[in-house]
N, C-alpha and C positions, 0 to 999 in steps of 0.2 A: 766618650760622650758626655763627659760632667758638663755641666752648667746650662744641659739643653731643657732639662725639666725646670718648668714653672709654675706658678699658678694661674689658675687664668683669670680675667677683670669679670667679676658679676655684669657685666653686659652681656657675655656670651651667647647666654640664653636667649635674651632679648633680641641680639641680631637674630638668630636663628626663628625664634616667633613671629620678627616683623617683615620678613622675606615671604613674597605671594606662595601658594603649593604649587609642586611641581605640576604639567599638566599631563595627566594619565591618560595611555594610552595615544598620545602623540610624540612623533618625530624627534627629539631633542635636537636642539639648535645650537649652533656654535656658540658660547660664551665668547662677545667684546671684551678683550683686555680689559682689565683694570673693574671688572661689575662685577659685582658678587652675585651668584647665581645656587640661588636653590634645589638641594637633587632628593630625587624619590628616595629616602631611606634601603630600599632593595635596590639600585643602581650597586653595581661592580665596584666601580670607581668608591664609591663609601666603604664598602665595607671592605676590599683593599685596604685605604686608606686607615683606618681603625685597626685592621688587622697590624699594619706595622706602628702604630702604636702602643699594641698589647703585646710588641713584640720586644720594642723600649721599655716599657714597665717591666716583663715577665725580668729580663737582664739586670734592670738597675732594682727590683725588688730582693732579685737573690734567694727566692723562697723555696725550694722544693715542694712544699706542703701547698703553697700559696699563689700557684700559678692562676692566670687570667685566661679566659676565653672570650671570646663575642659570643654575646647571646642573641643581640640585636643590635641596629644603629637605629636611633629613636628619631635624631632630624641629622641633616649632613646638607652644607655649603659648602661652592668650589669659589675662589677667586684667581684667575690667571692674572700672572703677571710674565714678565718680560724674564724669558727662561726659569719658569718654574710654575709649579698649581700650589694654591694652597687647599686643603680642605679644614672646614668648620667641622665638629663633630659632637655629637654626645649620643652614647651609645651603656648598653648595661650588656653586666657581663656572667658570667658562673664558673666556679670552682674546675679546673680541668682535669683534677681526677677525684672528683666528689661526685661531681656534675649537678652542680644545684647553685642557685640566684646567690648572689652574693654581693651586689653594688653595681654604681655604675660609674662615668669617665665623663668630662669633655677634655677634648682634643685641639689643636691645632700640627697638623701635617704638613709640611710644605717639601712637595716632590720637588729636585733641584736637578738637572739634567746632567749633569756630571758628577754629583755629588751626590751622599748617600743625604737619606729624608733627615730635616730638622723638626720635633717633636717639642710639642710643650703643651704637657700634660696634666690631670690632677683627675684622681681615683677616689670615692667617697665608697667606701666599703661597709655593709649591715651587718656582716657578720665580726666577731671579736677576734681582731687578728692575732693575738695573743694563743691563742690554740694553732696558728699554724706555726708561729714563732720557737712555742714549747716542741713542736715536734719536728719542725729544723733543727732545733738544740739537742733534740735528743738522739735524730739522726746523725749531724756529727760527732758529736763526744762518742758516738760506735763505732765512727771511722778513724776518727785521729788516733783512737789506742787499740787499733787492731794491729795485730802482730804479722797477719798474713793478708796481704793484696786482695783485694777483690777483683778478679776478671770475669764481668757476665759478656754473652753474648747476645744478638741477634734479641733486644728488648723493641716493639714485639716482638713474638715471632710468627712465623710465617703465617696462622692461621688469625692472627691479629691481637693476641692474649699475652697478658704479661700478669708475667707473674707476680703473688703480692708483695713478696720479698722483696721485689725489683723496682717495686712503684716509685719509691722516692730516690733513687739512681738515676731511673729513666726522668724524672721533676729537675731533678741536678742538668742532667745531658740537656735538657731541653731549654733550663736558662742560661744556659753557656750559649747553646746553639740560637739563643734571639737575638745575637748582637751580627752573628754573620745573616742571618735572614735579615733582621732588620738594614742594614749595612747596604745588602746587596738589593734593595728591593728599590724598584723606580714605580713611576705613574702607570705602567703597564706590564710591568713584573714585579710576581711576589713568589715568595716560598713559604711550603711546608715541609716540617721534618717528615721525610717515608718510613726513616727504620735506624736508630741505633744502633751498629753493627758490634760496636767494641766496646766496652766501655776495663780499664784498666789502672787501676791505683796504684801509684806511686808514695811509697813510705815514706816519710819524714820525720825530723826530729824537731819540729819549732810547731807552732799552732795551726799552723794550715793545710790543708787536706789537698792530695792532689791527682788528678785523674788526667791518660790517654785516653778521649774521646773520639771512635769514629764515626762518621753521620751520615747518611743519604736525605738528601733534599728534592725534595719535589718544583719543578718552577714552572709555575703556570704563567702564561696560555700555551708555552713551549711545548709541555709535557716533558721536558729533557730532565735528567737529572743530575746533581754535582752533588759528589762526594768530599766533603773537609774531614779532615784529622784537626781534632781541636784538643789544645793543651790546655786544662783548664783548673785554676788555682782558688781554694773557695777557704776564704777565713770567718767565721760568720760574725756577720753585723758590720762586717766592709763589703765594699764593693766587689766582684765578681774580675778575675783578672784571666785573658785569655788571647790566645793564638793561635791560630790557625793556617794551614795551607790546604785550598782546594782545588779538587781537579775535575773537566767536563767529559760527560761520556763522548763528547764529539772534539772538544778543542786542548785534552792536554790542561798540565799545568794553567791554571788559570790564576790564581790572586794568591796573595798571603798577609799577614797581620804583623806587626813587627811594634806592637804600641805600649802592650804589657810584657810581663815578665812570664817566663814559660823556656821551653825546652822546644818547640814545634820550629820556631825558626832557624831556617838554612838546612832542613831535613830533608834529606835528596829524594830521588822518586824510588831506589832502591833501599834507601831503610826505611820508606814506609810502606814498600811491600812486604817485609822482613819483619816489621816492627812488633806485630803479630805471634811470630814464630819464637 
């Protein structure tokens, strides 16, 4: 995904101010190609929209500590064009395992019908990212000189609780696993992570820390869900390197990653039933 983050032009806003309001409590009407069209802040489609944006930042941020959520979308524009939506956006967000305000975002989205979304983004954050920085670094130098693997399982667990020990494992799993939600998500499908089933550290001898990930994804409106085993390589204050292969509860072998470096690819459906054991 390099080179899809930008900043956006100080007009942003101003489109978004000078678009009439939505009309509440009426019908929504086909958007004419090519017009940019104003949506209700609570409209689906927005907060979608946003959602896999905060799914491109959680990935290219890297942070365990520093994760993004939607708190809200403040205003949101759709323009169609000629196979593809774009959505306008600015939206504020809060800490995902803090759970408190912490900045907000404009966006541009553009769902592309074969392609996974093109993002270009820029996050204006109140709080001193420096404190979640200190304790990403402090979370990995525990990992890179541990002597013995870490294998947690089932973060949550079934009763919905995680433990605190696990918090910033489960922060790790979860910005590995934005780049397949993000990836995979269209104008009418999105995912959320259900349940980190595995998570398993691989030792190494160079600076980078590395973990067997495996995921259940929730994808709505379907309600189905896909499972990836995600290989995933964290050096911190580089980018986030990873691979996956996932499978559908209904279709089998579905997709795989082959773009970064990792151990996941060409992993058959028998040693990832095994991989476990």
């Amino acid at each position: 995904m390099p080179g899809l983050q930008a900043a956006l032009p100080a007009a942003f806003l101003l489109l978004l101010s000078s678009l009439p309001p939505a009309s509440a409590g009426k019908r929504p009407q086909p958007v004419p190609p090519g017009d940019i069209h104003v949506l209700d802040p609570n409209n689906p489609q927005a907060a979608r929209a946003a959602q896999v944006a905060l799914q491109y930042e959680n990935f290219d941020r890297a942070s365990p500590h520093g994760l993004l959520r939607l708190l809200e979308v403040k205003k949101a524009a759709v323009k169609i064009t000629t196979g593809s939506q774009k959505f306008y956006l600015y939206f504020t967000v809060v800490s995902y395992i803090y759970e408190e305000y912490i900045g907000s975002c404009i966006s541009t989205v553009v769902f592309q019908k074969l392609a996974p979304p093109k993002v270009y983004s820029k996050c204006v954050l109140t709080q001193d990212e420096k404190q979640f920085h200190e304790k990403d670094k402090k979370f990995y130098e525990s990992l890179r000189h541990r002597r013995k693997p870490i294998i947690v399982y089932n973060i949550p667990d079934s009763y919905g609780n995680i433990d605190r020990a696990h918090i910033a494992l489960w922060g790790l799993a979860i910005c590995g696993s934005s780049k397949i939600m993000f990836e995979h998500s269209r104008e009418d499908l999105s995912y959320n992570v259900a349940q980190v089933k595995a998570v398993k550290q691989e030792l190494r001898n160079d600076n980078a820390v590395e973990f067997q990930i495996l995921v259940v994804f929730h994808e709505t409106p379907t309600q189905n869900t896909k499972t990836c085993h995600l290989n995933l390589t964290w050096t911190i204050g580089q980018p986030l390197k990873e691979k996956h292969i996932c499978t559908s509860d209904n279709h089998g072998l579905e997709d795989g990653s082959g773009q970064d470096s990792g151990s996941a690819a060409g992993m058959s459906h028998e040693n990832e039933r095994n991989f476990w054991e």
